[in-house]
N, C-alpha and C positions, 0 to 999 in steps of 0.2 A: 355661760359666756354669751353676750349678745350676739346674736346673728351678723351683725356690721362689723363685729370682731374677728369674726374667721380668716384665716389666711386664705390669700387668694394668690391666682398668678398675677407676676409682676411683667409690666412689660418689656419685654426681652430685648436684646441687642440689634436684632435683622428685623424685627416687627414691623409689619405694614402700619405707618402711621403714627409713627416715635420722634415725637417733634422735638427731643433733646437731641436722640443723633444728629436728625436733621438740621440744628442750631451750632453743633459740634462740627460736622462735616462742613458747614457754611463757612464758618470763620475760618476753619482749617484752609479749606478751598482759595479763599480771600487772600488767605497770608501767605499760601505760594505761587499764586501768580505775583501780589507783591514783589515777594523774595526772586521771582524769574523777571520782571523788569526793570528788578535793582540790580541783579547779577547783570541785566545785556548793560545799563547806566555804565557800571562800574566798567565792561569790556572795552568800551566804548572811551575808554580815560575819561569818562565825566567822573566829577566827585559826587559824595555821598550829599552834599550840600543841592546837587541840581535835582537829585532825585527826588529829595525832600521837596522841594521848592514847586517841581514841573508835576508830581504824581502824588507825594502822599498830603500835599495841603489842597489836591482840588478833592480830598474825601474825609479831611479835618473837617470841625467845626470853626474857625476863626473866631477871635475876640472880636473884630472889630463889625459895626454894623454895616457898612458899606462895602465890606471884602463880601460879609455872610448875603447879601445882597444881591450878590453878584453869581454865589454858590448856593442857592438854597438847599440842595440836593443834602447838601452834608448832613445837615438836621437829623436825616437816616443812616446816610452810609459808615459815617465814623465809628456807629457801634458797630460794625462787623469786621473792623479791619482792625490790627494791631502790630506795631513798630518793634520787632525783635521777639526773636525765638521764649525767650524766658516768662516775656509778657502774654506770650500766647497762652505756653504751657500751664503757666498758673492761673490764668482766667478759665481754662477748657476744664483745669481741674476743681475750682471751685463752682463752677458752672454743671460740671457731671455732677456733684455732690449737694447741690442745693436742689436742680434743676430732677433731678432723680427723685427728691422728698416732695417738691410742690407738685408733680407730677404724680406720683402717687395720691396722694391729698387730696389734689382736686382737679382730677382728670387729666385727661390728653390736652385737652385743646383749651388750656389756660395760660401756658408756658410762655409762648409766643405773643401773646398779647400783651403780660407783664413784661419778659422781654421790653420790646416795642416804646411799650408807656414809659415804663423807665428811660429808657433811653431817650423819649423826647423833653421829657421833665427834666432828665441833667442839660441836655443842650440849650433849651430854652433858658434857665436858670443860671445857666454857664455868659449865657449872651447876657442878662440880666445882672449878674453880679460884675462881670467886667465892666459894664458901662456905669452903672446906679452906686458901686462902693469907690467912696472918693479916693482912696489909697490906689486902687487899682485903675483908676480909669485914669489917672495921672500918667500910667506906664502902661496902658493899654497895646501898646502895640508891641510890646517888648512881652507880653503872656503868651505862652504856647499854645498850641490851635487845641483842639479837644480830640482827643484819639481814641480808640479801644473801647470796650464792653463794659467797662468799671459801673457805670450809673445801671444798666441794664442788671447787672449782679450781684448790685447792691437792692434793685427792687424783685429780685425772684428769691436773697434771702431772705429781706424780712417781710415778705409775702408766706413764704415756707414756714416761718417763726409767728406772725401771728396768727396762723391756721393751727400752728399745733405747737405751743411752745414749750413743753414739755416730751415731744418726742425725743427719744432715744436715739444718740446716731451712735453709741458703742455703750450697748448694753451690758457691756463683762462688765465695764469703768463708769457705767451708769451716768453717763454724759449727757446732759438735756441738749435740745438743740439750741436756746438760745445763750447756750454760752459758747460753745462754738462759731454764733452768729456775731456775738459781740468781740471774740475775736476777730472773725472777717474783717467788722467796722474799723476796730481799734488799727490793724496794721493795712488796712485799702487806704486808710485818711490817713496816717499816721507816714504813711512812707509819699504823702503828696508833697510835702515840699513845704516850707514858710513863703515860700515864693510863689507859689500856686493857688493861691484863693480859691479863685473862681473853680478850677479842679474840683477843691475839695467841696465846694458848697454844691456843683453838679451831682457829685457821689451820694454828699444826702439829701437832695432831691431824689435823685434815682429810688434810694429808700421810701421818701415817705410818701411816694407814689405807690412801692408796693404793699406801702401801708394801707392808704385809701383803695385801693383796688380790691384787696379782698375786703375790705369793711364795706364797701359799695354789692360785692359778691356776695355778703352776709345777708345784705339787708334786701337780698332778690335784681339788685341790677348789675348784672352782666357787662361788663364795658368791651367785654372779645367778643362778643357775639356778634357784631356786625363782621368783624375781621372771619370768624368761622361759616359768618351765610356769603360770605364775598368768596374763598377758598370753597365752597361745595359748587357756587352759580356756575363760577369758572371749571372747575370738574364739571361738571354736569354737561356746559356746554360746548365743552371740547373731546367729551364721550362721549358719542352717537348709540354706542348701546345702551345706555339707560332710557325707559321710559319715562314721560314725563304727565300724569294726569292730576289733574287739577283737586278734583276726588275721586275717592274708588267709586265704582258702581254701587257698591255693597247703598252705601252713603248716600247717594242722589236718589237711589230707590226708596231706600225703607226706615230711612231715618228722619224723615220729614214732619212727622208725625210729634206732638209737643207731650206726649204721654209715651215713655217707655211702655213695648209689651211685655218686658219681663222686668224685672230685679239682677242684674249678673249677683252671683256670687262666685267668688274668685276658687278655684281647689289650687290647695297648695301641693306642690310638689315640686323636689330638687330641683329638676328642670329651669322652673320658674326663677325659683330663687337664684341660681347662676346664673340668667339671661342677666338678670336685674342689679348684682353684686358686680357683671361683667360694667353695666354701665355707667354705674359709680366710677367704677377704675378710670372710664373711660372718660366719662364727662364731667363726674361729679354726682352729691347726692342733692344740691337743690334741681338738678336737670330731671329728678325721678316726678312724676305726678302726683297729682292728690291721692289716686288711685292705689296705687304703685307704692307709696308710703305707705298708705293704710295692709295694703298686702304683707309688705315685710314687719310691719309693728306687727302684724299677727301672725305671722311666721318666727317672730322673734318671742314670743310667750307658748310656744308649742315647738313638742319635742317630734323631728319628723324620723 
C-alpha cells in the first residue's frame, strides 16, 4: 500500500479550523436572523411582499444593471443567504457532502475560496446573461434577483469531482462520485425553471469555475492563497501573542554562506511521516516541498 494511502484522521466536527462547519454555521446563522426580521415584518401586519422588497432584495443579486449598481455588495452576500427553510436544508446538506470530499482531497483551506469563486462566477454570468441574451433581456425586469449558495455548490462539487472522479461515496453499492455529481447537476438545473435562464446559466458558471480552479490548482497556481495570507495577516495582527520575526537567527547567522557545510539526509521515522500526512489533510500535497516529497517518495518504498 502506498504510504499516501494510509488512513488518516479526518477532520472532526469541533476541530479548530473546519472551514465547512464554519461555511455551515454561516449560512445557518444568516437564515435566522433573516427568519427573525421576517417574523417582527409579519408582527408588524406588514406582508410577506415588504419584507421581500425592504430586506431580502438589498442581499439579492438583481438582473438589472443599474439596480446592481446601486448594490454592489450583493455580488457576495446572496451566496450566504437563502429564502425558506427547505432551501436551506438541502443546500447545508449537499454542501456537508461535497464540501466533506473536497476537504478531505485537498486540504482545509481550499473550501472557502471555491466557495467564493463560484459564487462570483454565477453572479457575474447571471448579470451577463440577463442583459446579453435577447429573450431575457426583453423581460429583464420581470427575472428574479439571484439568491442562495446554488453557484457556490455547484463549484465545490465538480471541484471534488474533478480531483477524484472515481472516489467512492457508498462503497457497499460502489457509487463513484461523479455520478452522484451529475445527479446534483441534473436536478439543481433541472428544478430552475424554463423561466429562469439566467439562474441556470449562474449554476453552470458556478461549475465551471470549480472546474478551472483546481485545473489552475494542478498546474501549481493557487487562486486561495491570497484569501489564506489575507485570513493569517489578519490573525496575526489581532494576536499580540504571536511573535513576528522576519528570519530566525538560526538563518541570518549561518546560512549565508553559498556552500552548504553539510548534505542533510533526512532519517525517516513515524513521527515525520505524521507531521507530513497531517499537512496534506490540511493544505494539500502540492503545499508539501521538494524536500518533503522526496522524503515521503522514500518513505514510501521502505518498510518502517
Amino acid at each position: 500500500m502506498s504510504l499516501l494511502q494510509q488512513s488518516r484522521k479526518r477532520i472532526t466536527l469541533g476541530q479548530d479550523g473546519n472551514t465547512l462547519i464554519f461555511l455551515i454555521a454561516l449560512n445557518v446563522i444568516i437564515y435566522i436572523l433573516l427568519s427573525f426580521v421576517k417574523v417582527v415584518y409579519l408582527a408588524d401586519n406588514s406582508t410577506e411582499g415588504a419584507f421581500v422588497a425592504q430586506v431580502l432584495n438589498w442581499i439579492s443579486v438583481p438582473a438589472q444593471p443599474a439596480v446592481f449598481a446601486a448594490k454592489p455588495w450583493t455580488i457576495l452576500s446572496y451566496m450566504f443567504a437563502h429564502n425558506g427553510l427547505w432551501d436551506l436544508l438541502s443546500s447545508m446538506l449537499w454542501l456537508w457532502g461535497f464540501g466533506y470530499i473536497l476537504q478531505s482531497l485537498a486540504g482545509n483551506r481550499k473550501l472557502v475560496p471555491v466557495y467564493i469563486y463560484g459564487g462570483l462566477a454565477g453572479s457575474v454570468f447571471f448579470l451577463l446573461s440577463a442583459n446579453l441574451i435577447p429573450s431575457v433581456r426583453e423581460n429583464v425586469n420581470s427575472v428574479f434577483p439571484l439568491l442562495g449558495s446554488g453557484p457556490s455548490l455547484m463549484a465545490i462539487a465538480v471541484a471534488a469531482t474533478v480531483l477524484a472522479p472515481k472516489f467512492k461515496v457508498f462503497p457497499m453499492i460502489n457509487l463513484p462520485l461523479w455520478v452522484l455529481t451529475l445527479v446534483f447537476i441534473l436536478l439543481r438545473i433541472g428544478t430552475v425553471g424554463s423561466g429562469n435562464l439566467s439562474q441556470a446559466v449562474a449554476l453552470i458558471a458556478g461549475g465551471a469555475m470549480g472546474f478551472v480552479f483546481v485545473w489552475q490548482l494542478q498546474k501549481g497556481n493557487d487562486w486561495g492563497q491570497w484569501m489564506t495570507n489575507a485570513v493569517q495577516w489578519a490573525d496575526n495582527l489581532f494576536n499580540p501573542s504571536k511573535k513576528h520575526l522576519k528570519n530566525p537567527v538560526k538563518k541570518q547567522l549561518f546560512y549565508k554562506a553559498s556552500q552548504k557545510p553539510y548534505e542533510k539526509k533526512p532519517v525517516i521515522t513515524q513521527q515525520r511521516i505524521d507531521d507530513l500526512l497531517d499537512k496534506i489533510n490540511y493544505k494539500g500535497y502540492h503545499s508539501l516541498t521538494e524536500e518533503e516529497k522526496e522524503f515521503l517518495k522514500k518513505a514510501s518504498s521502505e518498510e518502517l
